[in-house]
C-alpha positions in Angstrom: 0.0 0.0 0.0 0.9 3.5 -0.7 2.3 5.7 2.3 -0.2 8.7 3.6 0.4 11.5 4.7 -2.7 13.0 7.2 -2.3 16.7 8.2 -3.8 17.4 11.6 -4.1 13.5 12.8 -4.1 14.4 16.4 -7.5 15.9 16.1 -11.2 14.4 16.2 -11.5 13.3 12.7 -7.8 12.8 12.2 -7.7 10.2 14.8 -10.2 8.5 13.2 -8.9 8.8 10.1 -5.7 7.3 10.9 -7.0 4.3 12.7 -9.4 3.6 9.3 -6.2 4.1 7.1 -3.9 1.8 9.4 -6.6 -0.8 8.9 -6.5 -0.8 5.4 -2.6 -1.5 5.2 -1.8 1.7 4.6 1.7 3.4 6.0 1.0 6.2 7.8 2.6 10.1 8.7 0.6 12.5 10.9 2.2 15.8 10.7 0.5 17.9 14.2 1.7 20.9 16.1 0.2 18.1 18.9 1.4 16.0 20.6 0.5 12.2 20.3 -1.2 10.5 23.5 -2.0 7.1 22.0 -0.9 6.5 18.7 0.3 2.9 17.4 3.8 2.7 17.3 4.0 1.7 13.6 2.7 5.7 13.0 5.0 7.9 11.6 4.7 11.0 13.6 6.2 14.4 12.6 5.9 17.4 15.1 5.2 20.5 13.1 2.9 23.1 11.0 1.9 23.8 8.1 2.9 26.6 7.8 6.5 25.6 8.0 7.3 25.0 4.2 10.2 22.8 4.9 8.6 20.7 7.3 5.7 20.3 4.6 7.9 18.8 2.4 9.6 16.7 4.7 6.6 15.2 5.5 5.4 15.1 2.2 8.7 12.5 1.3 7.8 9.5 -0.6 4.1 10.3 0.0 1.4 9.0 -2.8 -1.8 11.2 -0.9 -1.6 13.7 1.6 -5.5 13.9 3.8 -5.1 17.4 4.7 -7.1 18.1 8.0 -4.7 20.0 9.6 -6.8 23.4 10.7 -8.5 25.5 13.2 -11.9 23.9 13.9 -13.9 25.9 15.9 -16.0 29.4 15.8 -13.7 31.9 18.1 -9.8 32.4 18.3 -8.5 35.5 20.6 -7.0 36.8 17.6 -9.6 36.6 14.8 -6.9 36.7 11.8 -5.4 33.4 12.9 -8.3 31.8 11.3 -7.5 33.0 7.8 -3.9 32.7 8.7 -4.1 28.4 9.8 -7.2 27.5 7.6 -6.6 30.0 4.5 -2.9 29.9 4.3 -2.0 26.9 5.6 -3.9 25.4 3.4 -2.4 27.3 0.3 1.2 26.2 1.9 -0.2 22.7 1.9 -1.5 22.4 -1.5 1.9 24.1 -2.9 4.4 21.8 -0.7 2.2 18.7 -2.4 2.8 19.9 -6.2 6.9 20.8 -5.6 6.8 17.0 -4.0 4.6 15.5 -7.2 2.6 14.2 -4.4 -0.2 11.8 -6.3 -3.7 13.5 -5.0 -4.3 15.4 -2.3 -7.8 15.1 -0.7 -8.7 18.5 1.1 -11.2 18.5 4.2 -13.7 21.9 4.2 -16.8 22.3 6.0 -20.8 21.9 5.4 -21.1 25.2 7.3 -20.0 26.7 4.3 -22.6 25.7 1.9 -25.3 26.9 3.8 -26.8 29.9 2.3 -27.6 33.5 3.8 -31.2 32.6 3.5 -31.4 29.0 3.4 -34.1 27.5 0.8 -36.2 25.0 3.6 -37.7 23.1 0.9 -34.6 22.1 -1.0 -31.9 20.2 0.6 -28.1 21.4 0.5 -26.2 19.8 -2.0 -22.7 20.0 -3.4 -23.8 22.6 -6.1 -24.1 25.1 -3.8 -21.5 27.5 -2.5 -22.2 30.7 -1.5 -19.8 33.8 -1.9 -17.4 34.4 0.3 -19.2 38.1 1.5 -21.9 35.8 2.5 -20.1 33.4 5.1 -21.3 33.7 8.7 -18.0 35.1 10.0 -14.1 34.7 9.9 -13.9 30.6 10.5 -16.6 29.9 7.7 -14.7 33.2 5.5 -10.9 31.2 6.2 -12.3 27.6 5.2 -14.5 29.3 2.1 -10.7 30.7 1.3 -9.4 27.3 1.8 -11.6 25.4 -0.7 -10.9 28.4 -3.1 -7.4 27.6 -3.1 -8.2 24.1 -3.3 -9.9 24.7 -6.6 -7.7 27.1 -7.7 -4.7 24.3 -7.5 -7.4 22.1 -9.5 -7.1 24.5 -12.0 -3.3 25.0 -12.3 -3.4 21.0 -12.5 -3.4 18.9 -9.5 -5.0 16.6 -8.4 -7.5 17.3 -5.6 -10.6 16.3 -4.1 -12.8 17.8 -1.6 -15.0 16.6 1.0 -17.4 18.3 3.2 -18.3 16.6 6.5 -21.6 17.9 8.4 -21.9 17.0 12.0 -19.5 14.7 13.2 -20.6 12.8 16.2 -18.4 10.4 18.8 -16.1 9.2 21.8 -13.0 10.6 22.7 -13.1 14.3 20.7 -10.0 16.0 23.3 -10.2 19.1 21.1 -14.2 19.8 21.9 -15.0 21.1 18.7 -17.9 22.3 18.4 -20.6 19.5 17.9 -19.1 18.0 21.0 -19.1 20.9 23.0 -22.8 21.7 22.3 -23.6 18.0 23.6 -21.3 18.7 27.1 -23.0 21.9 27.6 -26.4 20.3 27.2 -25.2 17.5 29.3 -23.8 19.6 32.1 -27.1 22.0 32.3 -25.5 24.8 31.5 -27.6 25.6 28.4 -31.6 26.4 30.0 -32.6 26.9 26.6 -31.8 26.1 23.2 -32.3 27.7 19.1 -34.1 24.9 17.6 -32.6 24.2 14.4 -31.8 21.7 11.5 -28.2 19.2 11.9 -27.0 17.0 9.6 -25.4 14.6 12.4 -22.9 12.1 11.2 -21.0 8.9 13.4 -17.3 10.1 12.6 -16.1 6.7 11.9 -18.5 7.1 8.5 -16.3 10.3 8.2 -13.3 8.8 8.0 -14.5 6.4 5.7 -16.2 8.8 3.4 -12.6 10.4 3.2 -10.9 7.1 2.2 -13.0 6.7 -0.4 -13.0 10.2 -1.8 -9.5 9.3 -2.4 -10.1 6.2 -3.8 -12.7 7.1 -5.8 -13.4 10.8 -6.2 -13.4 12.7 -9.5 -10.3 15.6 -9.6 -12.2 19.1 -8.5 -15.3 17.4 -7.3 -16.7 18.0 -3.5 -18.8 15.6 -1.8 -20.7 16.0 0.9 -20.2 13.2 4.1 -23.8 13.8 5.5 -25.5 11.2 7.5 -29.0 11.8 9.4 -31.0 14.9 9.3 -32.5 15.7 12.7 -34.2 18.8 14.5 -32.3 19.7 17.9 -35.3 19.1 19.8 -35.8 16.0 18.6 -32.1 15.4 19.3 -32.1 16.9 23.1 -34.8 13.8 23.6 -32.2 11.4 22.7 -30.5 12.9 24.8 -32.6 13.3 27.5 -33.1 9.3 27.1 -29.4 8.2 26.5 -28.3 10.6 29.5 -31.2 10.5 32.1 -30.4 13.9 32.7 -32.9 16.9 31.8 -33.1 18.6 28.6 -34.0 22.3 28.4 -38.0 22.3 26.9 -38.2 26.1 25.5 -36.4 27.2 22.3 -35.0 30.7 22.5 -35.6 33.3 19.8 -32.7 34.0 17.0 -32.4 38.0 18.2 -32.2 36.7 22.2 -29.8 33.9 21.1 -27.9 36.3 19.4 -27.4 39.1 21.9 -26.2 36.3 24.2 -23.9 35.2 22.1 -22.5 38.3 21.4 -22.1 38.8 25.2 -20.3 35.6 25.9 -17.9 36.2 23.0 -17.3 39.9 24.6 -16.6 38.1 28.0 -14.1 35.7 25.8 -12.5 38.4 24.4 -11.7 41.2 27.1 -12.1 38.9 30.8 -12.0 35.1 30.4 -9.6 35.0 27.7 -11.4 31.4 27.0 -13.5 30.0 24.3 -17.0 30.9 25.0 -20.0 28.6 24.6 -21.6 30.5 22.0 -20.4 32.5 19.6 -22.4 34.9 16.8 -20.5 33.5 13.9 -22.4 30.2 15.8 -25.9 31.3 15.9 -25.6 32.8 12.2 -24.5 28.8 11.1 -27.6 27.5 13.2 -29.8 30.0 11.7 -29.2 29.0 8.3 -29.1 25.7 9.0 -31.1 23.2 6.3 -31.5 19.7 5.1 -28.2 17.9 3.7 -28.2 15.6 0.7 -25.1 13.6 0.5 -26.4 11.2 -2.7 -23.8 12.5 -4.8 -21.0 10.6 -2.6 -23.7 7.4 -2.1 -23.8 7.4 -6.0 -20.1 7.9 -6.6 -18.1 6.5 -4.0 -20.4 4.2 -2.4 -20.5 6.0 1.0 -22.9 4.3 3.3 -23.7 6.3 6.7 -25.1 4.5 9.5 -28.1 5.4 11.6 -26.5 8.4 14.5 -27.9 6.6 17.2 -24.7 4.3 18.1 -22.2 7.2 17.4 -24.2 9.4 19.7 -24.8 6.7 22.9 -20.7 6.4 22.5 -20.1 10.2 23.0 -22.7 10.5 25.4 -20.9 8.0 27.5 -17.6 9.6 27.2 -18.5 13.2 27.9 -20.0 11.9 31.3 -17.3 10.0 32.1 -15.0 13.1 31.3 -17.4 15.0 33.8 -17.5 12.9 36.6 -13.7 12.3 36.2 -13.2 16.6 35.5 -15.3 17.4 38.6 -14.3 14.2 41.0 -17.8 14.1 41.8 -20.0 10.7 42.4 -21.8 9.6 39.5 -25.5 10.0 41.6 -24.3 13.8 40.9 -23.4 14.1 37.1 -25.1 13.2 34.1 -25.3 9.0 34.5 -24.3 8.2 31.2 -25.8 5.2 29.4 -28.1 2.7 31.2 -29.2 -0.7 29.9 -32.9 1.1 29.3 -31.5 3.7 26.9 -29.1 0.4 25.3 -31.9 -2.0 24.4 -34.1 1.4 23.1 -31.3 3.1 21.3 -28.8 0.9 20.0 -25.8 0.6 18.0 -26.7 -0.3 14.4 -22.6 0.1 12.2 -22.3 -3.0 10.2 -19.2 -4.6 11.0 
């Protein structure tokens, strides 16, 4: 098998990734400004950034495809231009170390949030067609990756070989990083959120992720995108699966988009001139939740065969984990922190991946 190269395989989806790719036979390189916990020994790991040009090459050495996830992932940085700097240029650097290398194919990981239009069209899903102009993104992380899939066609153009995919909602154990979707579930979880903005998530098991990525590479036409959707769900319905796979209370009243703004706005201000850390909402957020729409991820069914399981499993798994993380963060008893998962919630909401 050919060696890998996977940018950013420290994080959520990179971990994943790796794992899926190690099972196939495949040699593999993570290049991450982090450091390792629990990688196999027979992973090639590389400590630096992408933004180093020589270390790019470096890693880039005898490489046939480079799965570049390396980025900043979530909605708030202290210094706002470090998102165009890490998801914009980084990604430039990437796809420029890859063609002075005559590295194979590249296969370059964007966002959903990025499709989503200013004023989303309810009665059609969101497919691969779309792509709304960059004045139109919901702030400076969906303006950097928008920039990043730019460059990514752009390096199409001048004749390289690059795919894109664009994951919705990834859902599972053991994201360290927090990013976003698992974040919302902890706050939820640890009932810090009384209310909520009902809106529409494409929720997806990660593992289907990292599979969806393999076989973009595998299979994916040069310049194409492909969405790696999985289940559509309301986050009402979702805070009752939650509520059932947690035993622990959901909030029951939406809040308006104006309210859920202002609030946002406020905890981003706190972020910014007190705390110094990331806040639970952000407006860049709440613009993403308000546009939010149906996904339609036929196109990769059709053309690479992608198969997403039902949520359910994916979301007992990181329910379980983030109480876990709670009871062992707080060194409470677990009669005082969100239970986890008990047999009722097992038999009712069960694990349905193919092996």
């Amino acid at each position: 098998m050919s060696a890998t190269l996977v940018t950013g395989g420290c994080g959520f989806i990179g971990r994943y990734l790796v794992s899926a790719l190690r099972a196939c036979g495949h040699h593999v390189r993570v290049l991450d400004l982090a450091c390792p916990s629990d990688l196999p020994p027979d992973i090639e790991f590389l400590h630096g950034s992408i933004l180093d040009g020589a270390r790019l090459r470096q890693a880039m050495d005898g490489i046939g495809c480079v799965f570049h996830l390396a980025g900043a992932a979530h909605f708030w940085m202290p210094r706002r231009e470090d998102f165009g700097v890490i998801n914009g240029r980084g990604t430039q650097a990437v796809l420029q170390a890859a063609a002075d290398m005559k590295v194979g194919r590249v296969v370059h990981c964007s966002t959903e949030a990025i499709l989503l239009p200013k004023h989303s069209i309810r009665r059609r899903p969101i497919d691969e067609n779309v792509l709304p102009p960059l004045r139109d993104m919901a702030g400076p992380y969906t303006r950097s990756k928008h920039e990043a899939e730019q460059a990514a066609l752009e390096a199409v153009r001048n004749g390289q070989d690059v795919v894109i995919v664009s994951p919705a909602v990834p859902i599972g154990a053991d994201d360290r990083n927090m990013t976003p979707p698992t974040a919302m579930l902890s706050l939820f979880l640890a009932g810090r959120l009384p209310f909520f903005l009902d809106c529409e998530l494409n929720l997806v098991d990660v593992r289907d992720v990292a599979t969806g990525i393999i076989l973009a590479a595998e299979r994916g036409r040069t310049g194409e995108r492909y969405v790696l959707g999985g289940e559509n769900i309301r986050l009402r319905a979702l805070l009752h699966l939650l509520e059932d796979a947690s035993g622990h209370r959901m909030p029951r009243h939406s809040i308006p988009r104006p309210v859920a703004f202002m609030t946002a706005a406020l905890a981003e201000w706190l972020a910014d001139h007190v705390t110094g850390r990331r806040p639970p909402a952000t407006r860049e957020g709440v613009r993403v939740a308000c546009r939010s729409a149906l996904l339609d991820c036929c196109k990769a069914r059709l053309e690479l065969g992608y198969a997403p399981v039902p949520i359910r499993g994916a979301l007992l798994e990181a329910v379980d984990w983030l109480c876990t993380m709670m009871r062992v963060h707080d060194h409470a008893p677990a009669t005082d922190r969100p239970r986890g998962i008990g047999p009722s919630a097992r038999n009712r909401i069960t694990d349905q991946r193919s092996s």
